[in-house]
C-alpha atoms as an extended CHARMM CRD file, in Angstrom:
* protein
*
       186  EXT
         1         1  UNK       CA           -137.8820000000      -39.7500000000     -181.1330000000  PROA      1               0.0000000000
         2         2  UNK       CA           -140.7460000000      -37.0520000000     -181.3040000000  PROA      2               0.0000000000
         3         3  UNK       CA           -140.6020000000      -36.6560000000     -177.5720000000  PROA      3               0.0000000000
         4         4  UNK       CA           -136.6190000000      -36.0640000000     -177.9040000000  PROA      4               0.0000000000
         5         5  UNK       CA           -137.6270000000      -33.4490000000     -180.1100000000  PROA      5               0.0000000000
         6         6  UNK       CA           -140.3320000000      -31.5290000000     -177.9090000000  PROA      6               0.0000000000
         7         7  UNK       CA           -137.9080000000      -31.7290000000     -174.9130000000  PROA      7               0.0000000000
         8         8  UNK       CA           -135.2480000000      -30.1590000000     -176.8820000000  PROA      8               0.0000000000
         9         9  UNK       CA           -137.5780000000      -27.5740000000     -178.7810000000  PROA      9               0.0000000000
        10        10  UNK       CA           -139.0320000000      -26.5910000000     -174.6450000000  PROA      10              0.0000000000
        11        11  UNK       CA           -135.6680000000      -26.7730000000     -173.3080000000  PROA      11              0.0000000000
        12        12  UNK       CA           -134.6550000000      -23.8210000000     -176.1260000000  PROA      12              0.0000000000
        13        13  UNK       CA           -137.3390000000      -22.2070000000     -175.4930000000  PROA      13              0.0000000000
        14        14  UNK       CA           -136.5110000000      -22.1490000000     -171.6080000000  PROA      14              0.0000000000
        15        15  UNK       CA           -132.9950000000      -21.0720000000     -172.3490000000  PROA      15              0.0000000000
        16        16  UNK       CA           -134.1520000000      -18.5210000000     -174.5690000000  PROA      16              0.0000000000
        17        17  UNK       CA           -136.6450000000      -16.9830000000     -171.8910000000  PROA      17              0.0000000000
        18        18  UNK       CA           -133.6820000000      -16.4580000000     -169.4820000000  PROA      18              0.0000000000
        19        19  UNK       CA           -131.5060000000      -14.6810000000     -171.9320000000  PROA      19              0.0000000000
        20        20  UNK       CA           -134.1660000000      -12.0290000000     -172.9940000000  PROA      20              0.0000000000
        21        21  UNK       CA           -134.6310000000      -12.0190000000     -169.3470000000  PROA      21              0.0000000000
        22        22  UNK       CA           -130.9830000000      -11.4640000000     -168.6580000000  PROA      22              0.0000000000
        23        23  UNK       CA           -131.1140000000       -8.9570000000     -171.3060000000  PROA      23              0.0000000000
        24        24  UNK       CA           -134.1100000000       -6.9810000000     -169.9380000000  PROA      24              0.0000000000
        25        25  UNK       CA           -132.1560000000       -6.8970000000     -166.8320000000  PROA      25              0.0000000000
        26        26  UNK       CA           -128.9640000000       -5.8110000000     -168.3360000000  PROA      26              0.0000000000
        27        27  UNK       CA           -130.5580000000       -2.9340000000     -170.3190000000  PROA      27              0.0000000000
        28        28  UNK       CA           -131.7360000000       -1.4990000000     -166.6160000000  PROA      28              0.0000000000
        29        29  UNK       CA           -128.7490000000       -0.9820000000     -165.2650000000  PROA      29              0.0000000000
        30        30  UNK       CA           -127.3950000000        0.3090000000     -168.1880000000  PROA      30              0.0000000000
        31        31  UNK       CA           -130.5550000000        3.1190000000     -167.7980000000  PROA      31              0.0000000000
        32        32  UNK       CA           -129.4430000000        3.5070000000     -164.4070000000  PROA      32              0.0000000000
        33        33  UNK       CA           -125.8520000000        4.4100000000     -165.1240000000  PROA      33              0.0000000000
        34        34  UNK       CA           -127.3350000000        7.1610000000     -167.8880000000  PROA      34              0.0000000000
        35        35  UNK       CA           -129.8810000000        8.5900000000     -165.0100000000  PROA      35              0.0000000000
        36        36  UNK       CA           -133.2830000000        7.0580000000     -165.3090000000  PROA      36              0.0000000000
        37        37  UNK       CA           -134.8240000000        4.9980000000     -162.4190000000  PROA      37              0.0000000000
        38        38  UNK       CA           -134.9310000000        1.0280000000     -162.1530000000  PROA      38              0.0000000000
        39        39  UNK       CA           -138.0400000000       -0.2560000000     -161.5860000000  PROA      39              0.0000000000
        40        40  UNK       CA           -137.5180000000       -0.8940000000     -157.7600000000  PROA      40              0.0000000000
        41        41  UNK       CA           -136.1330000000        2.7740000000     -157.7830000000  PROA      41              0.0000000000
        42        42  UNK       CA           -140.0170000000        3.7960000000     -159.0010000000  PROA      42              0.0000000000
        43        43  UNK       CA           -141.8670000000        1.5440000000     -156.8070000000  PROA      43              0.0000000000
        44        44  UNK       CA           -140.3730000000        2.9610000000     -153.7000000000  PROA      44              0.0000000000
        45        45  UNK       CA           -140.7440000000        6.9680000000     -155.0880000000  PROA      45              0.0000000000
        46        46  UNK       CA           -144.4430000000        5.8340000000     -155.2390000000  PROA      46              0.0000000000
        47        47  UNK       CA           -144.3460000000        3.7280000000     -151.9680000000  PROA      47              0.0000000000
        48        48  UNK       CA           -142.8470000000        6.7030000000     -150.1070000000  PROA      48              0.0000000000
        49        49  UNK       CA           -145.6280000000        9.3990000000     -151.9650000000  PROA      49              0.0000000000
        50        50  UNK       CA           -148.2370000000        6.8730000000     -150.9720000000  PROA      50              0.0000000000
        51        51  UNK       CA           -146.8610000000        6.8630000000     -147.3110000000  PROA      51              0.0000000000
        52        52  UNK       CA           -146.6530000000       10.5430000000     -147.0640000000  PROA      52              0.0000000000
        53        53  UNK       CA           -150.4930000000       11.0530000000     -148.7310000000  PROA      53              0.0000000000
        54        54  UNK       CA           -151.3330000000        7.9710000000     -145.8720000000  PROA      54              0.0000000000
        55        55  UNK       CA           -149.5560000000       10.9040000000     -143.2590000000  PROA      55              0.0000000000
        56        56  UNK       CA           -151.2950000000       13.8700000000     -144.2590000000  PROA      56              0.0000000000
        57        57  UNK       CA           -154.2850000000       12.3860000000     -144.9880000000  PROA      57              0.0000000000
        58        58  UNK       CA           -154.2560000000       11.2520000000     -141.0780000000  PROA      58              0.0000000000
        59        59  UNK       CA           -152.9590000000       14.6730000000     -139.5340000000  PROA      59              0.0000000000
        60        60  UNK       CA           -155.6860000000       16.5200000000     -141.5010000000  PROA      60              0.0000000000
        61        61  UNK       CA           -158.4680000000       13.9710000000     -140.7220000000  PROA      61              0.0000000000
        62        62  UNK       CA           -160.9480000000       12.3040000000     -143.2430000000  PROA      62              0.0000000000
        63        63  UNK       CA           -162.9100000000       15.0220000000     -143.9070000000  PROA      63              0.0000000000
        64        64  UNK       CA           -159.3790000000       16.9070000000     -144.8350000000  PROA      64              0.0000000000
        65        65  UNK       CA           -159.6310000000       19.0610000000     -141.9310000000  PROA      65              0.0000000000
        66        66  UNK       CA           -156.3090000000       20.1710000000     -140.1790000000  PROA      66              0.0000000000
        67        67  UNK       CA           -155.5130000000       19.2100000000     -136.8070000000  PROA      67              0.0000000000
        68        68  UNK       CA           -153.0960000000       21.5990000000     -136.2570000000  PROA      68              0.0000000000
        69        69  UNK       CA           -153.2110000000       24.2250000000     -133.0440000000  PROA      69              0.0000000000
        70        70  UNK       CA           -154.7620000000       27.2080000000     -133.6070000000  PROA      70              0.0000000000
        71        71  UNK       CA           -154.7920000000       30.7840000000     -131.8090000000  PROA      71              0.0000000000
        72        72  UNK       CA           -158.0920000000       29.7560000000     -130.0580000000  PROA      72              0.0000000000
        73        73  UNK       CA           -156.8770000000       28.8920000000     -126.3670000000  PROA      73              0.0000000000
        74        74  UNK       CA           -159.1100000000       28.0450000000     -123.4540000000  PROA      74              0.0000000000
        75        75  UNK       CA           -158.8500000000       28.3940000000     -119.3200000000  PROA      75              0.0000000000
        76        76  UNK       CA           -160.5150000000       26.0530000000     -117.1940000000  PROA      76              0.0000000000
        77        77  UNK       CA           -160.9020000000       27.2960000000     -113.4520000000  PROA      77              0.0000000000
        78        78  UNK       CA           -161.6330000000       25.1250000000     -111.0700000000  PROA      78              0.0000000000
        79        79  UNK       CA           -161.0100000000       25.1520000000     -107.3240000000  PROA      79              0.0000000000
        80        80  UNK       CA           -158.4290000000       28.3130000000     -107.5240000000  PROA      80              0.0000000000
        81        81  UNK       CA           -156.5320000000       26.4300000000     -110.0470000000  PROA      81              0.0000000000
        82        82  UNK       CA           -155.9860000000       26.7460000000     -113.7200000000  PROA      82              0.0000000000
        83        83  UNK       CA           -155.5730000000       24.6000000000     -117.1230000000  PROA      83              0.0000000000
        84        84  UNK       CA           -155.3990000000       26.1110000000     -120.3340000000  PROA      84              0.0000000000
        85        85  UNK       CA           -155.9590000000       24.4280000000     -123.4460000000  PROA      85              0.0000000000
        86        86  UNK       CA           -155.1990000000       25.4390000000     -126.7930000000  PROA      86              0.0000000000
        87        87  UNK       CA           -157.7780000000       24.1970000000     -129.4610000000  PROA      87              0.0000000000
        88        88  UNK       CA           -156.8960000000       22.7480000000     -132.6960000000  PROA      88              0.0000000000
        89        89  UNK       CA           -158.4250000000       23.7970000000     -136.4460000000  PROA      89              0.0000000000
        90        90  UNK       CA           -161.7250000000       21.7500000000     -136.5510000000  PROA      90              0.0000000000
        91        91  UNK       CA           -165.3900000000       22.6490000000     -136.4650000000  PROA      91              0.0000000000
        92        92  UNK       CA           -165.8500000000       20.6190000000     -133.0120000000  PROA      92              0.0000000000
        93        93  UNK       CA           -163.5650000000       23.1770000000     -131.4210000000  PROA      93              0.0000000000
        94        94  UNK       CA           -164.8360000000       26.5660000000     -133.0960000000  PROA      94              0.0000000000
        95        95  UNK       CA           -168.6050000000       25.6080000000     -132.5490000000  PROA      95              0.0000000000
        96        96  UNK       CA           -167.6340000000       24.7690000000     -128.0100000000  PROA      96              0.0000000000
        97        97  UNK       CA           -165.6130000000       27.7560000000     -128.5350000000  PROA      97              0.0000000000
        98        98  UNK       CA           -168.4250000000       30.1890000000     -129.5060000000  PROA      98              0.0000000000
        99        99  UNK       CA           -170.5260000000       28.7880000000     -126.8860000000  PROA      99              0.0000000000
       100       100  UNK       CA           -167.7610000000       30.1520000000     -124.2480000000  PROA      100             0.0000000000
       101       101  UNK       CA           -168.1320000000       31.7660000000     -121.5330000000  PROA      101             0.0000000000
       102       102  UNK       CA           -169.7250000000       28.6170000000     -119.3980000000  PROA      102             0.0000000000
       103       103  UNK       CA           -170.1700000000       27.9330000000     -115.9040000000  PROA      103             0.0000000000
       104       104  UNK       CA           -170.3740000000       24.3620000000     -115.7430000000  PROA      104             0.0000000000
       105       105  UNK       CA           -170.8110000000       21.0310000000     -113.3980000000  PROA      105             0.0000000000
       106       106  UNK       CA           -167.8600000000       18.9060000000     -114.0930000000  PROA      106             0.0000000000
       107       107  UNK       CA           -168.1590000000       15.2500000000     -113.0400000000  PROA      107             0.0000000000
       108       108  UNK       CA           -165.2500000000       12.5670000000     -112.5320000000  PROA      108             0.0000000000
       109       109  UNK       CA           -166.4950000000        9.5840000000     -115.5010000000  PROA      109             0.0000000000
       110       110  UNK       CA           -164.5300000000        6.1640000000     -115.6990000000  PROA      110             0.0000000000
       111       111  UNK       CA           -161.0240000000        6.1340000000     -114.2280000000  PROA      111             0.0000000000
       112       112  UNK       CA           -159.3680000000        8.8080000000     -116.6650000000  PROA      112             0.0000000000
       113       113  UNK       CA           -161.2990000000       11.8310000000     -117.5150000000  PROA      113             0.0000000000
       114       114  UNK       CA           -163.5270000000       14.5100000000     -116.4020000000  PROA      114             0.0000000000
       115       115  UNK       CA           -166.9550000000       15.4950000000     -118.6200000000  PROA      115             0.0000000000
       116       116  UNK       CA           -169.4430000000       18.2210000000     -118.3560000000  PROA      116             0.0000000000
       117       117  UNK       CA           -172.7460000000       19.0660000000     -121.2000000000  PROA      117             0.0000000000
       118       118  UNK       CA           -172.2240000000       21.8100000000     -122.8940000000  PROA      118             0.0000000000
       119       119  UNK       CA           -174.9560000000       23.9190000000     -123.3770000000  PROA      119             0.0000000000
       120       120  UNK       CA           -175.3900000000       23.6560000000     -127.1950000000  PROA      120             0.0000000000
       121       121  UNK       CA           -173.7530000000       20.0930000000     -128.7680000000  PROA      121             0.0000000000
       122       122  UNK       CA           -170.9670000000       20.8240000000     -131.4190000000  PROA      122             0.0000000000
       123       123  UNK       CA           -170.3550000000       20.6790000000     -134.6900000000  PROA      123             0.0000000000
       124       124  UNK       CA           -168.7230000000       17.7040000000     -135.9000000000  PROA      124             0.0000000000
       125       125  UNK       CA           -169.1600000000       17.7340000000     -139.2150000000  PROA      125             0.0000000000
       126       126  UNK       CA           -165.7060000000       18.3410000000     -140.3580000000  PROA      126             0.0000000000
       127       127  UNK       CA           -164.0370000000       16.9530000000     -137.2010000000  PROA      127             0.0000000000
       128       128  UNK       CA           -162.0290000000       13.4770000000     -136.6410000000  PROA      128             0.0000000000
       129       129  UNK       CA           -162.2720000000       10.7530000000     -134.2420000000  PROA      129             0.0000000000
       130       130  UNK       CA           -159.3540000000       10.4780000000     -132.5280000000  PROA      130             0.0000000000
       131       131  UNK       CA           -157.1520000000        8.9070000000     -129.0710000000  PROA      131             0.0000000000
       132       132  UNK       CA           -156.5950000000       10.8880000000     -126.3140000000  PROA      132             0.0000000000
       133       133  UNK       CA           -153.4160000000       11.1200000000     -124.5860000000  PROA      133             0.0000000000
       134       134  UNK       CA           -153.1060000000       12.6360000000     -121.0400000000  PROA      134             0.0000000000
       135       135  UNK       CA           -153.8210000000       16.3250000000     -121.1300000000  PROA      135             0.0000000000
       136       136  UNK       CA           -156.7480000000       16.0300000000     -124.2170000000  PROA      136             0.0000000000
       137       137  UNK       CA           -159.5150000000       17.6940000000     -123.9820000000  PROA      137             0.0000000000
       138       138  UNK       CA           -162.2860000000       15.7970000000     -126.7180000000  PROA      138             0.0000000000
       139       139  UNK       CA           -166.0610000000       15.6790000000     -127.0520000000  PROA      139             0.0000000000
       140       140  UNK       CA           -168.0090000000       12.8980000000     -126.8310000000  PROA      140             0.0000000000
       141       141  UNK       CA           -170.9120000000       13.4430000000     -129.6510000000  PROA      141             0.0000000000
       142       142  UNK       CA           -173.4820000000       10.6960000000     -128.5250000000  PROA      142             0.0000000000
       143       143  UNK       CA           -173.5230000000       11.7050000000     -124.8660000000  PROA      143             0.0000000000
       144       144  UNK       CA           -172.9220000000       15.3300000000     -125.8610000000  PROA      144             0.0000000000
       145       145  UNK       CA           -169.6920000000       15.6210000000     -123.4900000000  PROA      145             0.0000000000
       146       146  UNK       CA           -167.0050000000       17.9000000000     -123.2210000000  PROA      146             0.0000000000
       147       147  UNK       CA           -164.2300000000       14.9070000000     -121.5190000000  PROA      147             0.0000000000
       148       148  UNK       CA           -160.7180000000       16.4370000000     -120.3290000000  PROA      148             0.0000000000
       149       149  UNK       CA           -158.5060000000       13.4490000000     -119.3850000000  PROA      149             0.0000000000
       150       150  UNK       CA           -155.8200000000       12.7210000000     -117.1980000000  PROA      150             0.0000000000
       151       151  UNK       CA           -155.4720000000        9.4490000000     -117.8680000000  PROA      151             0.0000000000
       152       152  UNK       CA           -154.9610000000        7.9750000000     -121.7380000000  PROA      152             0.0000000000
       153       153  UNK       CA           -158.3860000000        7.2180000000     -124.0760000000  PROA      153             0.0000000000
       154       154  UNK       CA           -157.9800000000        5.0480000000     -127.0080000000  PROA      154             0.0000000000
       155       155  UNK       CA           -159.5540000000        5.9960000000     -130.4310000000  PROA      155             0.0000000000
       156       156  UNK       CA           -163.2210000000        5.1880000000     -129.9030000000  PROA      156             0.0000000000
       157       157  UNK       CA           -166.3580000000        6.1180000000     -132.1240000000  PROA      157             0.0000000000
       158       158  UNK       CA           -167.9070000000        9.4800000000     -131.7610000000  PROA      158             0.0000000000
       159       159  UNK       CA           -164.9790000000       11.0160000000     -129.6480000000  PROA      159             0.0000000000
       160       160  UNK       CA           -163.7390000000       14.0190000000     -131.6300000000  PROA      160             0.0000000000
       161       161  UNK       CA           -160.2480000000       15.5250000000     -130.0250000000  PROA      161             0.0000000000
       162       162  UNK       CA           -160.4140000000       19.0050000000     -129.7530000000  PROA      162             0.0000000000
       163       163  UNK       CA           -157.0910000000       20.2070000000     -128.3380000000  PROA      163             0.0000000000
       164       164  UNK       CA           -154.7420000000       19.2130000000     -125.3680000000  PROA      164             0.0000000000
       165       165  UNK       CA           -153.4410000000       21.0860000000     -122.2110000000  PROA      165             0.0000000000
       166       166  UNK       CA           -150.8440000000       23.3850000000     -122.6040000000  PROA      166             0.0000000000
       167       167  UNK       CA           -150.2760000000       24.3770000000     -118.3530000000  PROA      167             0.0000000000
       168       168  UNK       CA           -151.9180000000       22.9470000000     -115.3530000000  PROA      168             0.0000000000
       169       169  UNK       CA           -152.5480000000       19.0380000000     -116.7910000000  PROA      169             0.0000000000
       170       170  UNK       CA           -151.7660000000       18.0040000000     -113.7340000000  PROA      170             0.0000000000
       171       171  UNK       CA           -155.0640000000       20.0730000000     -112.3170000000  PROA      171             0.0000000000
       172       172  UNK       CA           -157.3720000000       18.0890000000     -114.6260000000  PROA      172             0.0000000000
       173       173  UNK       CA           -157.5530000000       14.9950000000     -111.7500000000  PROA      173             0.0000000000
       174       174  UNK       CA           -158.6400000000       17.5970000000     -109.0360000000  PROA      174             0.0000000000
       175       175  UNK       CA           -161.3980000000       19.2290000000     -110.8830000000  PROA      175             0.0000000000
       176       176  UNK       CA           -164.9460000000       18.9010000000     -108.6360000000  PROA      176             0.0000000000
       177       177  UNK       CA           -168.2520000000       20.6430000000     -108.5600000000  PROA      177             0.0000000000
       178       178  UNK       CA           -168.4010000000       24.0930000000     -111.0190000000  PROA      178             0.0000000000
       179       179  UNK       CA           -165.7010000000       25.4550000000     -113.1070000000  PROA      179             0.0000000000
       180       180  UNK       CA           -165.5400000000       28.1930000000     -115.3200000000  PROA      180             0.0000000000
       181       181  UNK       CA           -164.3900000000       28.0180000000     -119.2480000000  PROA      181             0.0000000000
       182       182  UNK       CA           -163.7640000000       30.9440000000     -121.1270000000  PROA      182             0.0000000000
       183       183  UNK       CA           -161.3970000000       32.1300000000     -123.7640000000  PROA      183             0.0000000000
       184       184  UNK       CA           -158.3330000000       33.3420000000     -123.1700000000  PROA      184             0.0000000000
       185       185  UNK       CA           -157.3530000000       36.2830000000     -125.0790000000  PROA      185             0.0000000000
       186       186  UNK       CA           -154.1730000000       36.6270000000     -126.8070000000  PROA      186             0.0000000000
């Protein structure tokens, strides 16, 4: 008899539960009708501003840098040919752009890019690691490198993007022996 009595007293108890429940639920919509936000509603709002910090946060870099293109553009010419690159915002292409003009030995590395040594290394402090698509032009910080490719380079540590070809990628492959790098002016 006592056990018929806690199985009925847990079974209200259960019932109970799912009205308030239903209840809960009910009131909700009822918000939604008068213009308020269901729950779900508020977890995708902050999902989505979550997403969109996740997306700046990336373009800019960690160090909050932007990656966007800047006036600074760049003309590599190498046997009679031309490639210009424009630079984006970061302190690994203002610090190889100050060092410009250079005369410079370019040498074929790997399968996919080109490097020479700048004369000074670069500033990388507020720079990010990045991939590099055909046409990128990056520096390599523990090798102190200057890589343009013309083939793709995953992300990889200490390879800072610096900008990406804007006429004459197709050169990049052809480069041998000195080239000259100087700014172009706008």
């Amino acid at each position: 008899m006592k056990h018929r009595k806690i199985w009925q007293l847990l079974l209200t108890i259960l019932l109970m539960g799912v009205m308030f429940a239903g209840c809960a639920s009910a009131g909700t919509k009822t918000a939604n009708n008068n213009g308020s936000a269901s729950a779900s509603q508020k977890t995708e709002e902050t999902s989505g501003a979550v997403k969109k910090k996740a997306a700046v946060k990336k373009e800019n870099g960690e160090k909050g840098t932007a990656m966007s293109d800047t006036n600074l553009k760049i003309k590599v010419v190498a046997n009679g040919k031309e490639i210009v690159f424009a630079l984006n915002d970061t302190s690994v292409s203002r610090s190889f752009y100050a060092q410009l003009p250079l005369t410079v030995d370019v040498e074929n590395y790997s399968n996919n890019e080109k490097i020479f040594q700048p004369p000074k290394k670069l500033d990388c402090s507020k720079a990010q690691e990045g991939a590099c698509p055909v046409g990128s032009i990056a520096y390599f910080s523990p090798w102190n490198n200057v890589c343009m490719y013309y083939g793709d380079m995953s992300r990889y540590p200490g390879l800072y993007v610096m900008g990406k070809a804007v006429s004459g990628v197709e050169q990049i492959r052809n480069i041998t022996g000195k080239v000259k790098i100087e700014a172009v002016r706008q």
